[in-house]
Backbone as CSV, one residue per row, in Angstrom:
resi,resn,N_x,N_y,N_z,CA_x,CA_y,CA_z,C_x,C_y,C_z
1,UNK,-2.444,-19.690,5.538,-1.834,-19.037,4.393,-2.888,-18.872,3.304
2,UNK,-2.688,-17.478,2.725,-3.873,-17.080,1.535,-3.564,-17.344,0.688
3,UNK,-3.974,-17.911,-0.522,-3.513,-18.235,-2.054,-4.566,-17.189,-2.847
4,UNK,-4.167,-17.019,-3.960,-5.167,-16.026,-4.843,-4.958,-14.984,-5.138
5,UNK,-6.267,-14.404,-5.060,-6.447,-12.747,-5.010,-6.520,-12.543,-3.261
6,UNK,-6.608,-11.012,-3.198,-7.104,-10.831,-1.803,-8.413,-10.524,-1.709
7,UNK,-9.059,-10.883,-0.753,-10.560,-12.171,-0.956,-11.319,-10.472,-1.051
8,UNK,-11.720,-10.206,-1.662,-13.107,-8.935,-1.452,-13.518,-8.468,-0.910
9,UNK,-14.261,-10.018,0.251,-14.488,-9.576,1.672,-14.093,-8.608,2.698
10,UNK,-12.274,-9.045,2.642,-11.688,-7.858,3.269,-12.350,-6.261,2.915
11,UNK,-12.231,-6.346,1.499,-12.531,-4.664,1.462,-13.822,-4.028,1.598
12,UNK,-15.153,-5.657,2.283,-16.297,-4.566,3.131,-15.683,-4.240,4.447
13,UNK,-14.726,-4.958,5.665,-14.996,-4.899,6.509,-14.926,-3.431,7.312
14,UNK,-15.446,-3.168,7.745,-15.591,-0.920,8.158,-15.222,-1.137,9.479
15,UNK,-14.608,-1.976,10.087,-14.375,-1.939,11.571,-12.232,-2.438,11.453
16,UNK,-11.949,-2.755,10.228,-10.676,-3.225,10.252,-9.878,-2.021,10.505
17,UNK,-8.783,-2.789,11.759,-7.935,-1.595,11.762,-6.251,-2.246,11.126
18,UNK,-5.968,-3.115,11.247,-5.174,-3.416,10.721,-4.720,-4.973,10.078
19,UNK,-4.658,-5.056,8.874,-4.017,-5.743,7.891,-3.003,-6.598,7.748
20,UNK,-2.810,-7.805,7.896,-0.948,-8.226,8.160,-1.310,-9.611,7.208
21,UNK,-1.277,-9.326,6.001,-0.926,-10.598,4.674,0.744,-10.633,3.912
22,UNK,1.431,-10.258,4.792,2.491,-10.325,3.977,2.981,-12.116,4.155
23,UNK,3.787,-11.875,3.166,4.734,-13.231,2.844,4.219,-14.612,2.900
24,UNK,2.802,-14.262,2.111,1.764,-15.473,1.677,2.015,-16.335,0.704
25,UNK,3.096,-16.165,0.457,4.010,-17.379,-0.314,4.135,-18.989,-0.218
26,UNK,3.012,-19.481,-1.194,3.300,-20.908,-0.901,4.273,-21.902,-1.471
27,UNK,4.195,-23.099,-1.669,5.055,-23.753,-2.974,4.380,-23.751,-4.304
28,UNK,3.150,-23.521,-4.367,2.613,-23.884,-5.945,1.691,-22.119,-5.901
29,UNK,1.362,-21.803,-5.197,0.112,-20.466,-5.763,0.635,-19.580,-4.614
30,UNK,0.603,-18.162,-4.654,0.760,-17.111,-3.902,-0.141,-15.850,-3.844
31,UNK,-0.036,-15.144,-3.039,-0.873,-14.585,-3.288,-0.626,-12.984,-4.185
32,UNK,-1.975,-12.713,-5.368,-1.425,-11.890,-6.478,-2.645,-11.046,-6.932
33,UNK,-2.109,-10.182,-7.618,-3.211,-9.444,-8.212,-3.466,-8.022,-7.476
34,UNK,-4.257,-7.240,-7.856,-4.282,-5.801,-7.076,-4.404,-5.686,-6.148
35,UNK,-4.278,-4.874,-5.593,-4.745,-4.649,-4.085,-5.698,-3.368,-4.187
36,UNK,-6.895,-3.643,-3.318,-8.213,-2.954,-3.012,-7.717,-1.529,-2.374
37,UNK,-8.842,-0.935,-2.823,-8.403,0.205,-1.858,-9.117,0.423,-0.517
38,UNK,-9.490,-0.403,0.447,-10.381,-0.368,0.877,-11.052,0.492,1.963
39,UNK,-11.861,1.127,1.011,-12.218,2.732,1.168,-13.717,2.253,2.102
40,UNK,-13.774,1.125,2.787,-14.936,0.608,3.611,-14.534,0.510,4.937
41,UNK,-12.982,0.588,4.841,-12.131,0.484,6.124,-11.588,2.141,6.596
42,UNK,-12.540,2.865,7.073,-12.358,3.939,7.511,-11.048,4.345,8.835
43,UNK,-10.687,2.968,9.652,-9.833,2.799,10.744,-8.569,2.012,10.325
44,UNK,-8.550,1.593,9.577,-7.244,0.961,8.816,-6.327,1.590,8.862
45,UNK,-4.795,0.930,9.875,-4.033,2.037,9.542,-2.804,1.449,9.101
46,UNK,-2.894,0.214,9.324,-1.504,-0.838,9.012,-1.847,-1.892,8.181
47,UNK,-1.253,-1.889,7.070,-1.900,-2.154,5.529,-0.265,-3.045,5.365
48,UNK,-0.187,-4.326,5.996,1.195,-5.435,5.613,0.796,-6.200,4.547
49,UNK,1.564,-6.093,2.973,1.174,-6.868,2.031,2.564,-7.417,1.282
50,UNK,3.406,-7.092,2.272,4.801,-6.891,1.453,5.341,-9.000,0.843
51,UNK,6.542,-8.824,0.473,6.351,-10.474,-0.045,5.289,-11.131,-0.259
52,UNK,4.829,-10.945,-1.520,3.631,-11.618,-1.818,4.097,-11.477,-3.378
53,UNK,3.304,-11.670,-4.857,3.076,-11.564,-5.964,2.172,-10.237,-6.455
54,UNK,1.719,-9.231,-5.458,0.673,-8.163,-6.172,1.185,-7.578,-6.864
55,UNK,0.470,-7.270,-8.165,0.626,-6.539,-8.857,-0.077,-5.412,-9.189
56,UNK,-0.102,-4.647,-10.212,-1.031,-3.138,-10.597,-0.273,-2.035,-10.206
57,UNK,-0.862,-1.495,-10.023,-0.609,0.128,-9.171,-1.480,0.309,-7.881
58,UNK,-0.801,0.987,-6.976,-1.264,1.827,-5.873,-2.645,2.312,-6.546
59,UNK,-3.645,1.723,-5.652,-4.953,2.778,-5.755,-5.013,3.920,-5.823
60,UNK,-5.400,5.236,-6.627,-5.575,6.508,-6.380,-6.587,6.853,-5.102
61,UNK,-7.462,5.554,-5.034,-8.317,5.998,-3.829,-7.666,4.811,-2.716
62,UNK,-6.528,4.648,-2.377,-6.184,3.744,-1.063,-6.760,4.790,0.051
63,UNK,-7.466,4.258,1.008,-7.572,4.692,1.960,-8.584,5.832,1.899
64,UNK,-9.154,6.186,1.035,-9.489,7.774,0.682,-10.697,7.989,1.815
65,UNK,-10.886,7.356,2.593,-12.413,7.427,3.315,-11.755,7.220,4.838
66,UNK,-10.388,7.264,5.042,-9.656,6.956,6.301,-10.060,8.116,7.436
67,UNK,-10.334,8.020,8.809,-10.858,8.748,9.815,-9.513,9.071,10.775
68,UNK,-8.745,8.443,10.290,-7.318,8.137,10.989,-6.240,9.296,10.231
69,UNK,-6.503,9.994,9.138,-5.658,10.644,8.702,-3.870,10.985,9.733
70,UNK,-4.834,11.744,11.453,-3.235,12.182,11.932,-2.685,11.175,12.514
71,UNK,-3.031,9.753,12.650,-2.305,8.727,13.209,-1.327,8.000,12.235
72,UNK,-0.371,7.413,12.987,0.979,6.905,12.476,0.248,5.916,11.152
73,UNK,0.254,5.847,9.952,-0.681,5.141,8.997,0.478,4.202,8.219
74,UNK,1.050,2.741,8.179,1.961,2.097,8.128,1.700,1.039,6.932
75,UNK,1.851,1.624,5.731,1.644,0.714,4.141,2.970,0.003,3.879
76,UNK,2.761,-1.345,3.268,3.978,-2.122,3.236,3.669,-3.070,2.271
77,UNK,4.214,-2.615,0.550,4.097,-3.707,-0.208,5.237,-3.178,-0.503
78,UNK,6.686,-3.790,-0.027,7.752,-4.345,-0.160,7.851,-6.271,-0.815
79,UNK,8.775,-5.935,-2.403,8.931,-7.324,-2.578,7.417,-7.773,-3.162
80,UNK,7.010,-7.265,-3.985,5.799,-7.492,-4.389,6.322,-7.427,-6.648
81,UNK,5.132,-7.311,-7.133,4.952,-6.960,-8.605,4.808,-5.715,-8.763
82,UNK,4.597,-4.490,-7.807,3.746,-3.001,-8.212,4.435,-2.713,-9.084
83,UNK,3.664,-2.039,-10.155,3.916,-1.038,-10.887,3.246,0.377,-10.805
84,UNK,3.444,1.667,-11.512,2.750,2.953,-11.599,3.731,3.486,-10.597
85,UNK,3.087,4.911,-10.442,3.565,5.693,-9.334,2.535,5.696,-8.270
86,UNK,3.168,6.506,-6.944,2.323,6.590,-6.081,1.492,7.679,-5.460
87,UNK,0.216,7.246,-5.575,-0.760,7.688,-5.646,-0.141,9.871,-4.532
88,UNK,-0.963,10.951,-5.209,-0.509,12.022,-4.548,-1.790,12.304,-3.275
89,UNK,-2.732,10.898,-3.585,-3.661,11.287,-2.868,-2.862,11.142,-0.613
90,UNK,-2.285,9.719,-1.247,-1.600,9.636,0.176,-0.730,10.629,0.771
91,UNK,-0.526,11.910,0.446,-0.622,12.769,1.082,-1.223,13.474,2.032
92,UNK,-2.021,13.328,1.750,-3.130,13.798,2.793,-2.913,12.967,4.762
93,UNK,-2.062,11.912,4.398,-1.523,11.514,5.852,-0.837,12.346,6.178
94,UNK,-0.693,12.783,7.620,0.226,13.559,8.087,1.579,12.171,8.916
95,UNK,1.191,11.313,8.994,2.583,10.766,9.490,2.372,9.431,8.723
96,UNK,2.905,9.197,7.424,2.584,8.071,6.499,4.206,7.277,6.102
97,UNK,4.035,5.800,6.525,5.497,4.974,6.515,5.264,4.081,5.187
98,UNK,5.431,4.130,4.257,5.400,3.860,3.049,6.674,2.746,2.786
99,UNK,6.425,1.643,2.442,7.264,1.219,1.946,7.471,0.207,0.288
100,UNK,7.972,0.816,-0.218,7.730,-0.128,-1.877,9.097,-0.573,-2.569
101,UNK,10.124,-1.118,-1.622,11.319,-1.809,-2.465,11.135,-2.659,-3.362
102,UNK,11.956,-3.321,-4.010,11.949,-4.282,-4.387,10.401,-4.673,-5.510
103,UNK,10.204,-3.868,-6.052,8.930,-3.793,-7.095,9.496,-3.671,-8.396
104,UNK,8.581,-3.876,-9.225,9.064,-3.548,-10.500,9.626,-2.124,-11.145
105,UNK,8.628,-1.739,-10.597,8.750,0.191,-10.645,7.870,0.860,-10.082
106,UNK,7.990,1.526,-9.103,6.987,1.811,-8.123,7.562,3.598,-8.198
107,UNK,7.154,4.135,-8.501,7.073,6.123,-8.283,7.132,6.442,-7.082
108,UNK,7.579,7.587,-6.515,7.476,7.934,-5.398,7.199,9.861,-5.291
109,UNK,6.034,9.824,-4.838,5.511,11.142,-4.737,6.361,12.504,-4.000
110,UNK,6.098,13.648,-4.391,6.455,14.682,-4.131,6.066,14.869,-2.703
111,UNK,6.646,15.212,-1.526,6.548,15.439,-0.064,6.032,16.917,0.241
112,UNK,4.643,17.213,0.793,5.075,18.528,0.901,5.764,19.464,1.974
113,UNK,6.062,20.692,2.229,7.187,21.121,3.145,6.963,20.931,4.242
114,UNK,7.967,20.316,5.285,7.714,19.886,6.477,6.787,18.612,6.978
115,UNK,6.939,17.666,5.552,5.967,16.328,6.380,6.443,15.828,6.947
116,UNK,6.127,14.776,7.708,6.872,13.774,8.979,6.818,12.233,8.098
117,UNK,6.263,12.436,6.657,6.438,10.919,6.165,7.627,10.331,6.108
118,UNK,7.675,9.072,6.048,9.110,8.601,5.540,8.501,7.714,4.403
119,UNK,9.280,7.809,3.791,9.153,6.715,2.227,10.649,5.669,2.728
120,UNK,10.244,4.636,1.924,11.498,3.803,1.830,11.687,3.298,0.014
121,UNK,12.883,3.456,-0.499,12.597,3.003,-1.639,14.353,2.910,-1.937
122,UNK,14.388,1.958,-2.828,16.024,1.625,-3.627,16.204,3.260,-4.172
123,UNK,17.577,3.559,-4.536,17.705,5.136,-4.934,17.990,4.381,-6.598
124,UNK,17.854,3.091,-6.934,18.056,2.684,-8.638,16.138,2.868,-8.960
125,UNK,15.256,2.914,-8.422,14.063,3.166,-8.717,13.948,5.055,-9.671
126,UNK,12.896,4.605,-10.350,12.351,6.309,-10.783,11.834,7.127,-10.197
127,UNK,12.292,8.156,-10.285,10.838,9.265,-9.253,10.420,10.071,-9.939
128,UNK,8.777,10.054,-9.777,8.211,10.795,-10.340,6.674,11.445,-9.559
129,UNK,6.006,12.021,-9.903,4.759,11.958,-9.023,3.496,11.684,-10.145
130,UNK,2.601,11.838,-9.373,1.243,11.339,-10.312,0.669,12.791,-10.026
131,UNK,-0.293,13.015,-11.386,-1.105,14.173,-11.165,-2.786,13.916,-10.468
């Protein structure tokens, strides 16, 4: 189990393909604070951070260096601190599973016609997009 931040390290590694820190919840420290965008992880496609303490906003550059664009790409900070909206860059996935319940206030971007994304989000949340 991780306590802290999420360690840095992670965001050199250029060979990671997938991510699974959720529900790093201890009795005294958890794990908190932003999450990287880690634009070093070109194969990354399953990004689990959900139940934890992070906070901030969605990176504008999550992923922005991804080689994986048309593969199934599976983000999950459900049950977290996020705030902001979400980023319009993650568009650029063509099959992107998004999930951000249970946050403080988390935005949810404009879809464009005919994507295959699914978002998941409470319908008591705001929607808005980012420019």
């Amino acid at each position: 189990m991780l306590s802290g931040t999420i360690p840095f390290e992670l965001n050199k590694l250029t060979k990671l393909k997938d991510l699974a820190l959720f529900n790093q919840r201890g009795n005294l420290v958890q794990l908190h604070g932003p999450i990287p965008d880690f634009a070093a992880s070109p194969q990354l496609s399953v990004i689990a951070l959900g139940d934890n303490q992070l906070s901030g906003s969605i990176p504008d550059t999550l992923l922005s260096t991804s080689n994986v664009k048309d593969q199934r790409i599976r983000i999950g900070l459900a049950n977290n601190l996020m705030t902001g909206v979400v980023p319009t860059s993650l568009n650029a996935f063509d099959n992107l599973a998004l999930e951000i319940t249970g946050n403080i206030a988390a935005s949810v971007l404009p879809l464009p016609v005919g994507a295959t994304n699914s978002l998941f989000f409470p319908a008591h949340k705001s929607i808005a997009a980012s420019s």
